[in-house]
N, C-alpha and C positions, 0 to 999 in steps of 0.2 A: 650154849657153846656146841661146835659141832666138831664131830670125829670124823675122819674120812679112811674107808679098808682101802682103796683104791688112785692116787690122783695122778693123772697122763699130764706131761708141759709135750703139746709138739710143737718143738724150742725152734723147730726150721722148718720150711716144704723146697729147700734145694735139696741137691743130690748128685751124689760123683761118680755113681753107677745108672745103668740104664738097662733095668732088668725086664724080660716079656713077659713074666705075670705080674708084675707092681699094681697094687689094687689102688694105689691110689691116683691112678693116671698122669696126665706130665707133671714133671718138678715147676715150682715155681721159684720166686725169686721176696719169696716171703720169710722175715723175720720176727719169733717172739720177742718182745718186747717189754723193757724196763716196767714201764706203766701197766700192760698187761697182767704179770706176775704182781706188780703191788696190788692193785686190787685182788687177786684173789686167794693171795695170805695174808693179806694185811684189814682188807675190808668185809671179811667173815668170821671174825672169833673162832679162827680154824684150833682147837684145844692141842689136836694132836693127828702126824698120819701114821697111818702104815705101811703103805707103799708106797713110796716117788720113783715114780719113772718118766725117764727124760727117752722121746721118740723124734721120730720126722716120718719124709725126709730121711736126711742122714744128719744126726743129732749133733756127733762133731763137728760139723761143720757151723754150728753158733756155738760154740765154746762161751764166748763171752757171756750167754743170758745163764747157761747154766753153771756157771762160778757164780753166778749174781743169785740166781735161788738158793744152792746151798750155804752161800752168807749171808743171806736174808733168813734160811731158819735159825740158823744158828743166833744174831742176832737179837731174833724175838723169840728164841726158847721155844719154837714148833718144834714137839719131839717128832723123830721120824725113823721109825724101826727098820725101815728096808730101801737102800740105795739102788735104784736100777736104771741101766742104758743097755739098749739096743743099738749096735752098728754092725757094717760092715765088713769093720777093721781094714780100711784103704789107708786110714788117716791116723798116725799116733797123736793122739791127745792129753799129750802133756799138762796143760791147767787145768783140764776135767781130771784128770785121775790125781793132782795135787790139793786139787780141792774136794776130792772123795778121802784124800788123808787126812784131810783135813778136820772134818767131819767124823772121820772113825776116833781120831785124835781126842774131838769134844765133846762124841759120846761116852768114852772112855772116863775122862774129867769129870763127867756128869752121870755115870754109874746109867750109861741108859745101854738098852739091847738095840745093836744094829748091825744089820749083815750091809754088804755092797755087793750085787753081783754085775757081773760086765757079759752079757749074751750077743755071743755073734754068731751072725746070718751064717748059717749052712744049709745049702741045698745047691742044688743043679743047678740055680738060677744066679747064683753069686759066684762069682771071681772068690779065688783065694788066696789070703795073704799069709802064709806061715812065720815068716819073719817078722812081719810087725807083730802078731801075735806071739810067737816066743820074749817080744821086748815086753808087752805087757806084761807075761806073767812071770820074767826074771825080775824086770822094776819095780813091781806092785805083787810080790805074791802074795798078801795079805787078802786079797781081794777071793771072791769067789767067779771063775769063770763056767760059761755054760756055752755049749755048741748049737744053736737054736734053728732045727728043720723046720718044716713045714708039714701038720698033720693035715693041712685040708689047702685047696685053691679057690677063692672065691672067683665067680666069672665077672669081674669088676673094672673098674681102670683099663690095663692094657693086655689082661688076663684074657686067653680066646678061647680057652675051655675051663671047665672046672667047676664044683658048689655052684647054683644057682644062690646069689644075693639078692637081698633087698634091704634097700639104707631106710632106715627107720630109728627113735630114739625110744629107747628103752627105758622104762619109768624106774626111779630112784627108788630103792628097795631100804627103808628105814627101819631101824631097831632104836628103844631107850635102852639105853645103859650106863647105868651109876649118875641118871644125869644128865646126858648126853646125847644129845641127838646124832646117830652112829648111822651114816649114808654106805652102804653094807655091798654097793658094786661100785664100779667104774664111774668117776668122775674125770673127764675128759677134755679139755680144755687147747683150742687150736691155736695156729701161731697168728690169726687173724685174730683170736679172741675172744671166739665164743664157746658155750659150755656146750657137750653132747655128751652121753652114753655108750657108744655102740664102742669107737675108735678102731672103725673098721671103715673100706669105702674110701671112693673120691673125694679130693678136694671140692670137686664143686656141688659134690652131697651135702658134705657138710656144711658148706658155705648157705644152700641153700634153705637145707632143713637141721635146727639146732634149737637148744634151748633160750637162748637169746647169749646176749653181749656181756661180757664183766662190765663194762661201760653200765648196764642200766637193771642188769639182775642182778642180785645178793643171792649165796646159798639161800638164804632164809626162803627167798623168793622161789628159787628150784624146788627146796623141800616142800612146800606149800601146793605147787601147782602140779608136780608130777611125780609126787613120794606118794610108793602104798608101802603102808603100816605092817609091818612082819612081827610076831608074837611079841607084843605090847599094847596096849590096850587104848584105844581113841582120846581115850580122855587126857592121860598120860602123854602123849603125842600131842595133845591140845597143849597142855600145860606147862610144856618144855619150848614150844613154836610157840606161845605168847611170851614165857620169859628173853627168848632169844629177840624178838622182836622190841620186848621194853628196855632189855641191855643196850639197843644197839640205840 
């Protein structure tokens, strides 16, 4: 069974804004996908996560895939400790935020610990919307809001200054625990489909260099080819990657 501290859905690559440092260059006209999401909580013995966070893009704008994850954990009892979106706040998202009650609703039922928080873009480079932003947090003050700057500029996408980058994937950092093969950074997963590390950078970075397809990798398969072992012992890590392997 594997645990994940980390897991990114970017649920869109459209976009309602059209900002001059967006790292990740033009919007596309790409949707995550029903099939997508099944495979990669349904076809890895995912135990449990800790993070979900829903990106793009601008994420409201597929409402529909992300109602469909968070009824899909729910569904198969993926516990999941921390609710997160990143937007704009152009768009009020009404089914996302009823299906985040939803959620606080069946952790509550189910004695599990989960925050939801809702982070929107601020800096120089975003429009602001006050209005829609006071509807959130009159409708939904359950929720935890955060104002989300910008501590660095990567020189990427449509960026003309700033951070030199370099798109590269970053090897899966593994811990055993209780059991548990525990993927201990960022699990990233595009709305084309395929798994990466970084979730920084172009689309056609990632398009180009990535850890391969839900289509045709398993975690089992990530952990294996690009997981280093962090204080756990070889053998142990041997012994959990063959069980995971004979369950499956």
């Amino acid at each position: 069974m594997i645990s994940l501290e980390y897991l990114a859905f970017e649920v869109t690559r459209l976009c309602n804004e059209f900002c001059k440092m967006c790292m990740r260059g033009e919007a596309e006209d790409v949707n995550m996908t029903e099939d997508i999401v099944n495979h990669v909580l349904l076809d890895n013995y995912i135990q449990d996560i800790d993070t979900l966070m829903f990106t793009g893009g601008e994420p409201t704008l597929n409402e529909k895939i992300i109602c469909y994850i968070v009824e899909l954990i729910m569904k198969h009892k993926i516990p999941v400790r921390h609710l997160s979106i990143v937007t704009n706040a152009k768009k009020f998202p009404q089914d996302t935020l009823e299906a985040f009650t939803d959620y606080q609703r069946y952790a509550q039922i189910n004695n599990l610990k989960c925050n939801i928080t809702i982070n929107f873009s601020n800096d120089v480079f975003h429009e602001k919307y006050p209005e829609i932003i006071s509807e959130y947090q009159s409708k939904y003050p359950q929720f935890q809001y955060e104002f989300k700057g910008l501590d660095f500029i990567w020189k990427t996408g449509r960026a003309e200054y700033g951070d030199n980058f370099e798109y590269k994937i970053i090897p899966m950092y593994i811990q055993t625990i209780m059991g548990y093969l525990w993927v201990m950074n960022t699990l990233y997963v595009t709305a084309k489909g395929n798994y990466e590390t970084m979730g920084d950078g172009m689309y056609k970075d990632m398009d180009r260099i990535n850890m391969g397809s839900v289509y045709d990798r398993s975690l089992i398969d990530l952990i294996e080819n690009h997981g280093i072992i962090t204080n756990t012992s070889e053998e142990e890590f041997k012994r959990l990657l063959y069980a995971a392997r004979s369950f499956k």
